[in-house]
N, C-alpha and C positions, 0 to 999 in steps of 0.2 A: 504493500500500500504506500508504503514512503518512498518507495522508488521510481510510483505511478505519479503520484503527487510534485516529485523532484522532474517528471517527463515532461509533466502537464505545465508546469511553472518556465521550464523551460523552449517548448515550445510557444508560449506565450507571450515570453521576452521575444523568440526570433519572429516571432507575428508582427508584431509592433515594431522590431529595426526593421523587416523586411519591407513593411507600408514603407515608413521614412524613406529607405534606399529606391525605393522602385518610380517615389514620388519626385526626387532631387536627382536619381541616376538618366542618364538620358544622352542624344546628340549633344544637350542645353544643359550643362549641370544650373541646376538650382538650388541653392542656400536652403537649410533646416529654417535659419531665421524668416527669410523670404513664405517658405510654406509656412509656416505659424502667422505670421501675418496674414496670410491669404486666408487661411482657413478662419483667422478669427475678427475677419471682415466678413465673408460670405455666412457666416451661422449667425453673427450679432449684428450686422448691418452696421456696424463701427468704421469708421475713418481706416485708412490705412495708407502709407505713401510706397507701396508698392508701383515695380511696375506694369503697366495693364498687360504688358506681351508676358511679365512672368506671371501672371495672375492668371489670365486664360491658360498657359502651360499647366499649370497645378492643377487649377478647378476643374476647367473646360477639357485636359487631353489626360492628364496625368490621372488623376484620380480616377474617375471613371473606368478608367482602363486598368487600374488598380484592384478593383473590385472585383471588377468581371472577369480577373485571372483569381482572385483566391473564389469566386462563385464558382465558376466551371469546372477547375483543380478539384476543389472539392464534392462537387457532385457528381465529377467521372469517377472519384477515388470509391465511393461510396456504393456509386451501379458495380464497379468492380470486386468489393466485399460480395454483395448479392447475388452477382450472375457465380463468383466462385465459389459459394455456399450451395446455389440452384444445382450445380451439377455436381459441386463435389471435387472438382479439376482446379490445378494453380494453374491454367492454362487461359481458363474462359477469361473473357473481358465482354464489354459491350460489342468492340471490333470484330471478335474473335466470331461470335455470335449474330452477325449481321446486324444487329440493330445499329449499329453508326452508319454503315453502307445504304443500309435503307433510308435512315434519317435525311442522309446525304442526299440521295436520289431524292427523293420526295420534295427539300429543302433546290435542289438545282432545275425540276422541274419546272418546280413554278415560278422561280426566279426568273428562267431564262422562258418561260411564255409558253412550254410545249403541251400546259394544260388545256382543256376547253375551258375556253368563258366561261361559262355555266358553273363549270366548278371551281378556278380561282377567283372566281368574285364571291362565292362564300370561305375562300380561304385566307390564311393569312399565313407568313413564313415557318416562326414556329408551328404550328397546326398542322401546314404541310409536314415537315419536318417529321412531326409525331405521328403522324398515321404512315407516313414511310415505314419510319423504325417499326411500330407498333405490326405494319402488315407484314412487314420482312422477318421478325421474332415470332408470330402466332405463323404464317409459313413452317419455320423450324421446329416450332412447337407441335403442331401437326404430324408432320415426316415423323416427328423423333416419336409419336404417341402409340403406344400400342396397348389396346383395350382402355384399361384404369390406369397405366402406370407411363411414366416418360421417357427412354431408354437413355440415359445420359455421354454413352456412344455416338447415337444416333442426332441427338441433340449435337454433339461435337461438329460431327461430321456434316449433320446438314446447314450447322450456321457458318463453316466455312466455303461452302458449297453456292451460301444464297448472301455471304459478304460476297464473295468474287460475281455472282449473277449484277449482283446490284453495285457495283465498282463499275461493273463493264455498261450498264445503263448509261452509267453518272458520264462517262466518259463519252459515247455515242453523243446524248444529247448536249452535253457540253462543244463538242470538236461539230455537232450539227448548226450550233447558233449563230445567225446572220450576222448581231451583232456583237464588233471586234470588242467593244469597250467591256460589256458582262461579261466575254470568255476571261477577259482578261483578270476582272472584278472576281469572278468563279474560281478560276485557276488558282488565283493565291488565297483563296478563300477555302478551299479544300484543304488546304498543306495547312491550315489552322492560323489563324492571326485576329489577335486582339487590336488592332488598329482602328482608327475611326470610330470609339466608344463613348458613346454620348449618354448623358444623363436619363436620357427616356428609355436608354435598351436595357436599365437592371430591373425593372420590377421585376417582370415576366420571371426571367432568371431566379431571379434571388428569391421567390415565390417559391419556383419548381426547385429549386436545391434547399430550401427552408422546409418545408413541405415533404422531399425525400429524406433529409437528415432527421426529420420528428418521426417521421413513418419506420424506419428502419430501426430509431433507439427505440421503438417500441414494440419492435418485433425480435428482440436482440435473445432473449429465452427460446422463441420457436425458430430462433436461425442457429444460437449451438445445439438444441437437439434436431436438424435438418441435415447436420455437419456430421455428426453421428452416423447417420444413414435411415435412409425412407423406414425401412422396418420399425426400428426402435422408435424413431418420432412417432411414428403412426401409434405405435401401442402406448407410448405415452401421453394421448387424446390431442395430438397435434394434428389438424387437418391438412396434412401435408401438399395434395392436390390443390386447395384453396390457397393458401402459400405463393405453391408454386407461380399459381397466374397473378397474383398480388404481383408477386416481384416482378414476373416480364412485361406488365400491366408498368410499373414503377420505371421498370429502365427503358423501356419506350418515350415514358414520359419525361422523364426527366435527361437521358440521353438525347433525344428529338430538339427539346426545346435548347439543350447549349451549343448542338451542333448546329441549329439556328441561325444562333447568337455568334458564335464563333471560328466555326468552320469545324474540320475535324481535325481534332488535334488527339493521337496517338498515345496507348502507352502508359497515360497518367494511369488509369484502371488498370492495371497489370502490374505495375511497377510499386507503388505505394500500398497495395496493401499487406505484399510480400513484405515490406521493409518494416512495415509495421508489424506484422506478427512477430518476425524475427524480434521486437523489441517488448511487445508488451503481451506476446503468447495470441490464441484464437480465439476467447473467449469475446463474442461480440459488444458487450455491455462497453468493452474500453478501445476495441477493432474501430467502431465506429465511429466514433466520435474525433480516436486521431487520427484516423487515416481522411476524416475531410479536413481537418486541419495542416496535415503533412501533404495531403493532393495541394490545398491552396499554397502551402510555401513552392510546393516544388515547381507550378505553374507560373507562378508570381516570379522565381526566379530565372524561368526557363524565358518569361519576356523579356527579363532585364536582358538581359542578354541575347537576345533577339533585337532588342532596338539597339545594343550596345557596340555588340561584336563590330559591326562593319564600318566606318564611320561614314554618315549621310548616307547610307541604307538600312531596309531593316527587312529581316529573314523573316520567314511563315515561321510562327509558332510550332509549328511542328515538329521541325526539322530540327528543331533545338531540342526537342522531348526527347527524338529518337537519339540524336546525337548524345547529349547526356545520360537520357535515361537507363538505355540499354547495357553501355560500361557496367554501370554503377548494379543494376542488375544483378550483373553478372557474378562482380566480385560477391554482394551480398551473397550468393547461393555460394560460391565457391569456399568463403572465409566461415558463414554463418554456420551454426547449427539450426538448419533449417528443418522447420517441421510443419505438411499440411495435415492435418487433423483433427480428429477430436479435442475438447476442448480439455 
């Protein structure tokens, strides 16, 4: 307990420098003191002799875009506890499982116009987004079902079977689109980029990853005995079946709507929540909580360094995920004593 307590403290120091750093790090460094003034001009309506080109940097570009990396870090970290409880594998992720491919598709669709009228004029991006995911997941869920029970093989196999159908979609109708400026808007919007993050695009987000994070610590009992295995839950009065669709139900939703928001950005669901068992064991009561905490850092870092790396360019978020995440990865299984299991 004092050790969880020594985790949690400290993860919450590096929460708060990481704001600070990701706010002031940039092409533009900007002053701690500068951000403190901006910030406590825009909450109190107070004077401040800031300048207005650092002040829209902070409020208007920085911040925002702040957010919406530890929102998304943390609500991919989170579908990826979920979807590797659902089957059982340290393998599954959202990606793994189509549901980001479909997101994708659904989300590039109607971006790029290839819908009927009829139907994207009742839609909107995330919505699109989530009935992608959601029809690409219940697909897989399908395939995988046999009689009452889900074959978690079959499962594996068909959601790498129906990522790759719906990759290959996303790409047709993108390399089909007349106009040059959305392929282009699309293209780096795929590979994942928190760029151009305005104050009107967190509700939505921070709603569906508020909303996953409360859903999940509340299911955190019927997910280590799901961790167990289908038998045991079952005979423990765990409705395991209803579970099940809860959560593909959950990472449709809450995967759909950040790939939305953000594009796909890779990895985070796969990588953080290995690193966190490794630290605080699979017991889901504390899996969850720091593994969206640990997705937000490691996103929030994976921008800085995305707008940082190259100077007056800045890389798809993605590429920084795969780029760092995967090493890091690596070493963790190699060095760690790792263990997927029971709790």
């Amino acid at each position: 307990m004092r050790r969880l307590a020594l985790i949690s403290l400290a993860l919450a120091a590096a929460l708060g420098l990481s704001v600070g750093a990701s706010v002031t790090l940039g092409s533009e460094a900007v002053g701690l003191g500068d951000v403190y003034r901006v910030l406590w001009h825009r909450l109190t309506a107070g004077e401040t002799a800031t300048d207005p080109v650092v002040s829209r940097i902070v409020w208007d570009l920085r911040l925002p875009r702040t957010l919406l990396a530890l929102l998304v870090g943390g609500g991919l970290s989170i579908i990826g506890v979920a979807m590797q409880t659902l089957v059982r594998n340290p393998l599954a992720e959202p990606y793994i499982l189509g549901i980001s491919s479909g997101a994708t598709a659904g989300a590039s669709l109607f971006y790029l116009g290839f819908l009927p009228p009829l139907i994207s004029r009742a839609l909107t991006m995330p919505f699109a987004a989530f009935l992608g995911g959601l029809l690409s997941i219940t697909l897989v869920y399908l395939v995988a079902r046999t009689k009452t029970r889900v074959s978690v093989a079959r499962l594996l196999l068909a959601g790498v079977a129906m990522s790759a159908l719906m990759s290959s979609l996303t790409s047709f109708v993108t390399f089909s689109s007349p106009e040059p400026d959305k392929l282009r808007a699309v293209l780096f919007w795929l590979l994942g980029s928190l760029s151009g993050t305005r104050w009107e695009m967190l509700p939505i987000p921070a709603l569906t990853a508020g909303f996953g994070l409360l859903l999940m610590m509340g299911l955190t009992r019927p997910l280590d005995a799901l961790l167990v295995g289908e038998e045991p839950a079952h005979s423990l009065g765990m409705p395991v079946e209803l579970l099940k669709r809860l959560l593909i139900v959950l990472a449709a939703l809450v995967t759909g709507t950040l790939v939305a928001t953000s594009g796909a950005i890779g990895f985070v669901g796969l990588i953080v929540p290995h690193a966190v068992r490794l630290t605080v064991g699979v017991t889901h009561r504390r899996l969850v909580p720091l593994s969206f905490v640990v997705g937000a850092l490691f996103l929030l870092w994976a921008d800085i360094a995305a707008r940082s790396v190259l100077p007056g360019q800045e890389l798809p978020v993605g590429i920084l995920t795969a780029l760092c995440g995967v090493p890091f990865f690596l070493v963790l299984l190699r060095t760690g004593n790792y263990q997927f299991g029971s709790p």
